[in-house]
GUROPA-692873 format. One line per field, with one value per residue (C-alpha): x, y, z; residue number from 1; residue in one letter. Coordinates in steps of 0.5 Angstrom, whole numbers, plus 2048, in hexadecimal, padded with zeros to 3 digits. Example, Ala and Ser with C-alpha at 12.3 -4.5 7.8 and 13.67 -1.06 7.14 Angstrom:
% GUROPA-692873
px = (819,81B);
py = (7F7,7FE);
pz = (810,80E);
seza = (1,2);
kero = (A,S);
END
This chain:
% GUROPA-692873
px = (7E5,7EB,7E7,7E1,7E5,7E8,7E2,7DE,7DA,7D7,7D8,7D2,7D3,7CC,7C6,7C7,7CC,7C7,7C3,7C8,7CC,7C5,7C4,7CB,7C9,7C3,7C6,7C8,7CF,7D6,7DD,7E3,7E8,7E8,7EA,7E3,7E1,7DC,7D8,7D5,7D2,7D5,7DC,7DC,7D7,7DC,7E2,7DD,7DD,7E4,7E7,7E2,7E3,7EA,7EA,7E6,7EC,7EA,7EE,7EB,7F0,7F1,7ED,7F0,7F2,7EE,7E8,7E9,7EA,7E3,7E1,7E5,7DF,7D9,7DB,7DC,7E3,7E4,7E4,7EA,7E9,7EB,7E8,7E2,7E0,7DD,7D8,7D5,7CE,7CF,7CB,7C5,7C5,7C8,7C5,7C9,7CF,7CD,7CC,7D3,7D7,7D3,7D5,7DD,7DE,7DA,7DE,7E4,7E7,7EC,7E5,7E2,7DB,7D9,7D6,7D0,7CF,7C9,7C9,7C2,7BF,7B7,7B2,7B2,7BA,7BA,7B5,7BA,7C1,7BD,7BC,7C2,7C6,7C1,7C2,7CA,7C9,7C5,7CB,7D1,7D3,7D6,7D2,7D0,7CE,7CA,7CA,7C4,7C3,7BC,7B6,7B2,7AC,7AE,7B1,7AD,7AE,7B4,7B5,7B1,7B5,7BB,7B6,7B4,7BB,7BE,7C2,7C3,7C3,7C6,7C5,7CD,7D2,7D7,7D1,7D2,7D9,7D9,7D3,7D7,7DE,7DB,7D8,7E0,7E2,7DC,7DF,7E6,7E4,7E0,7E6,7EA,7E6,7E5,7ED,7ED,7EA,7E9,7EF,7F0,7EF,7F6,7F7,7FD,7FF,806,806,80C,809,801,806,80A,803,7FF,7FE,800,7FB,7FF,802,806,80D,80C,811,80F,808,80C,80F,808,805,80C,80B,804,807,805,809,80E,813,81A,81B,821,820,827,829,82E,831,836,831,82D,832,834,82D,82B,831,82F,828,82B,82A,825,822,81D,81D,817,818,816,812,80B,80A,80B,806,805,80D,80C,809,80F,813,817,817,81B,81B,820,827,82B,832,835,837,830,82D,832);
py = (7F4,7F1,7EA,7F0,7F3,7EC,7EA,7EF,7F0,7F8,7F9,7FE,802,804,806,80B,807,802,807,80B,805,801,808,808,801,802,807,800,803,801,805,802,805,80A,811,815,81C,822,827,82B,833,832,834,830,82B,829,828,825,81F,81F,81F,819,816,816,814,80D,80C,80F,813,81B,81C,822,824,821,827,824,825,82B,82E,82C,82F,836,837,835,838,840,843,843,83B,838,832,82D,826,827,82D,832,835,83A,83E,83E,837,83C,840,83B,835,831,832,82C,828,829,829,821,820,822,81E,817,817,818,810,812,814,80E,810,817,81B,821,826,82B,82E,830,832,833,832,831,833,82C,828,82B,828,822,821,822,81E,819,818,819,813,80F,810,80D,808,80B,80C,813,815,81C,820,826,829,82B,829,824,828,82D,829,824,822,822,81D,81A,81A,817,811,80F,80F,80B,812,811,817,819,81E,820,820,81B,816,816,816,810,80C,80E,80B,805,803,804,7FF,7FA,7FA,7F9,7F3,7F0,7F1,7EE,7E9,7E7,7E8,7E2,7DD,7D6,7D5,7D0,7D3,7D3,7CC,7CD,7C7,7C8,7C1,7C3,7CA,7C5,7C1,7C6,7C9,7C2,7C1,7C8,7CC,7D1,7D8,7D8,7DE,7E2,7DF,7D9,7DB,7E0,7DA,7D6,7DD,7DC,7D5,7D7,7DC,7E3,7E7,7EA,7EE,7EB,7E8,7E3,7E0,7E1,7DD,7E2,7E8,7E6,7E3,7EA,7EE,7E9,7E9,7F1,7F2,7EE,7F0,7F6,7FD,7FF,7F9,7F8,7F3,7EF,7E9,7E3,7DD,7DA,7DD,7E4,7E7,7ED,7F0,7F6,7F6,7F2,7F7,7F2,7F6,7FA,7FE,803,7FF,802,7FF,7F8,7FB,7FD,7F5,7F2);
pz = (81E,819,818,816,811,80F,80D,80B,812,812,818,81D,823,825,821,81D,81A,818,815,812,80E,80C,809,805,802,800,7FA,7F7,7F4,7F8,7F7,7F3,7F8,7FD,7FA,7FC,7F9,7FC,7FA,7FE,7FF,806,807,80E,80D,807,80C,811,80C,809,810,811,80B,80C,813,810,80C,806,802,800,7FA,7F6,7F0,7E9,7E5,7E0,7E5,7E8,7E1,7E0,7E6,7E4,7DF,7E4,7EC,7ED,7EB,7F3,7F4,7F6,7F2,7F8,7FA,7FD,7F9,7FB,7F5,7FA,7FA,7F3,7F3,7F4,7ED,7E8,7E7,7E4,7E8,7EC,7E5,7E3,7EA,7EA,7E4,7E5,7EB,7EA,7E2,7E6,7E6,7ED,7F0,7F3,7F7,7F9,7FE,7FC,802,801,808,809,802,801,7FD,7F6,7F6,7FB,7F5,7EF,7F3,7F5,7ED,7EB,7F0,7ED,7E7,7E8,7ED,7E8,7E2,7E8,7EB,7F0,7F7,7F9,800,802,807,808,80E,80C,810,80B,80D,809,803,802,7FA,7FC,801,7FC,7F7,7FB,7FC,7F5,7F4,7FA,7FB,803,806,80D,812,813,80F,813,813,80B,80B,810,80C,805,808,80C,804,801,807,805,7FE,800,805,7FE,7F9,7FF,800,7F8,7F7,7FC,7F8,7FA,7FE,804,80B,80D,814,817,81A,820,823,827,82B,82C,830,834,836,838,83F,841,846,848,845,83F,83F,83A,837,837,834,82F,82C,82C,827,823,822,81E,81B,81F,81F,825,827,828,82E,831,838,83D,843,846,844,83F,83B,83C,838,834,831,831,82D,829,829,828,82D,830,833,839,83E,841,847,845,84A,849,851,84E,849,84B,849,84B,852,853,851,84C,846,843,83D,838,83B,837,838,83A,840,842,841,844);
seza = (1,2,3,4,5,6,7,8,9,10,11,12,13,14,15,16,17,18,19,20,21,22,23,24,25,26,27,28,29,30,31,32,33,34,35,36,37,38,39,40,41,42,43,44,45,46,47,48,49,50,51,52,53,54,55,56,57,58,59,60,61,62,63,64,65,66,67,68,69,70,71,72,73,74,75,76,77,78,79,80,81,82,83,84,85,86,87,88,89,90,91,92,93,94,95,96,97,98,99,100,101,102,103,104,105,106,107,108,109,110,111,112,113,114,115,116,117,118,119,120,121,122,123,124,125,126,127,128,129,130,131,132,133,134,135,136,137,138,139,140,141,142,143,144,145,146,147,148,149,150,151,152,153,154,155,156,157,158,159,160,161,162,163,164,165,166,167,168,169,170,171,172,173,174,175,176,177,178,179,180,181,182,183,184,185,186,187,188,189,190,191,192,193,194,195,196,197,198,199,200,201,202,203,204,205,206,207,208,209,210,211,212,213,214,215,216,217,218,219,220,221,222,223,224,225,226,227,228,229,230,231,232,233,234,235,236,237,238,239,240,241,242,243,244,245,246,247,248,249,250,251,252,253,254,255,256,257,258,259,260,261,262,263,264,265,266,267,268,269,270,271,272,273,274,275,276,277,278,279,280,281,282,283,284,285,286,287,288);
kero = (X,X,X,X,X,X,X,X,X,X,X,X,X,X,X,X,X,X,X,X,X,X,X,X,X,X,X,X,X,X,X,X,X,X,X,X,X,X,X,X,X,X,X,X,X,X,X,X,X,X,X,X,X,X,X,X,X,X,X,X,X,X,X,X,X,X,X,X,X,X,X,X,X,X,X,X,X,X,X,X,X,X,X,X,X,X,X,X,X,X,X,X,X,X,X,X,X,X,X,X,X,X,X,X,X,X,X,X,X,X,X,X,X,X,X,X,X,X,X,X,X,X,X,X,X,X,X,X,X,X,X,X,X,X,X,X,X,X,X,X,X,X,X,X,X,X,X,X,X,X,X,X,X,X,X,X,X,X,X,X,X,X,X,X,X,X,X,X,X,X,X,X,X,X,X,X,X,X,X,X,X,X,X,X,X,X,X,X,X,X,X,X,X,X,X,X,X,X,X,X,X,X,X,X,X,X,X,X,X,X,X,X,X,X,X,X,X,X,X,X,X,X,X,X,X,X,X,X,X,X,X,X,X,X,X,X,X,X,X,X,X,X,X,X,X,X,X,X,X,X,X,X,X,X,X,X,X,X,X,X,X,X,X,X,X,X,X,X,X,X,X,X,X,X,X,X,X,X,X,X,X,X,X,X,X,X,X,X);
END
């Protein structure tokens, strides 16, 4: 996973991912960071998707007070103008309260990509939303994704629509977040990796550990292969090695308490069932 994110590897858990995040990218637009916006005619459908986004690492932020001062004009006096916001059943009786709730939030510079959740509109209301989010899509650089709940049977312009776009539409409001949030990790893994420029791979050469290692066949103690990792440059906990009890207290002290104890033989690698650790010592008394 981490060699994935380090070179900008989208990673895919089963089918429906393959699906969903091909469809994500063929809207051709990635995001400049991770703050994401929803509008939704969906109070639940919007929590959904912000608690997804968030869950994927993205931030869902509060409205600018520039953008909700535009927003104030466009939702009924009731909405509590919030990210996502809610612009209600109002959708259905003014036609240009979408328009202008897009416009707000894609000209909003702390808004990087947006969700549009339309629940389960029909009919030619479907094809008006569908425009408009089209046209509000072809003026941006930034992604959007959609979430309709309604059947294409009974909504096919559009679907339609959506598609001559490359709008990529998705069945649930979670699947929208998820793709929206994987094109904001794709796009941070490109920055990453064009930041990094033609910079040498890092070779690390210890001569002295190669030695310590060769020849060797059996297991090495845990302290013994944690300082192998540290002559790399891994980190690791503090730790000292104690032959008797004095050097034991001396080196906790100065670890500084509370520290754990674990035996340390190459014929012992299971510590625990041996009954060779100790953990939370608290006091000298307790490690001697």
């Amino acid at each position: 996973e981490a060699a994935f994110q380090q070179a900008g590897i989208v990673r895919v858990h089963d089918a429906l991912e393959l699906a969903d995040y091909t469809k994500a990218f063929q809207g051709g637009k990635l995001p400049k960071g991770r703050r994401m916006a929803a509008i939704t005619i969906s109070g639940g459908a919007g929590v959904l998707v912000a608690d997804e986004l968030i869950l994927q690492g993205c931030e869902v932020p509060p409205l600018s007070a520039e953008t909700a001062a535009r927003l104030k004009d466009v939702v009924p006096a009731f909405v509590k103008l919030s990210n996502p916001i809610d612009v209600t059943a109002g959708l259905f009786d003014r036609e240009d309260m979408l328009e202008k709730a897009l416009a707000a939030l894609l000209d909003d510079p702390a808004i990087d990509g947006l969700a549009v959740l339309t629940a389960s509109i029909t009919g030619k209301l479907a094809e008006r939303v569908a425009r408009q989010i089209a046209e509000a899509h072809a003026r941006t650089d930034k992604p959007i994704v959609v979430w309709t709940s309604t059947r294409r049977s009974v909504a096919e312009e559009a679907y339609a629509v959506f598609e001559a776009a490359r709008i990529p539409v998705y069945p649930s409001p979670v699947r929208a977040g998820q793709s929206l949030a994987m094109l904001s990790k794709y796009a941070a893994a490109l920055e990453r990796i064009e930041g990094s420029g033609d910079a040498a791979p890092l070779v690390l050469s210890r001569p002295d550990v190669r030695a310590r290692l060769a020849g060797r066949r059996e297991d090495l103690a845990e302290f013994e292969a944690t300082e192998v990792l540290a002559a790399y440059g891994i980190p690791v906990t503090p730790r000292r090695l104690a032959k008797t009890a004095d050097e034991a207290a001396a080196h906790a002290a100065e670890l500084g308490f509370p520290v754990a104890m674990k035996i340390q033989s190459r014929d012992i690698p299971h510590k625990t069932d041996a009954g060779g650790v100790k953990l939370g010592l608290n006091d000298r008394e307790q490690v001697v």
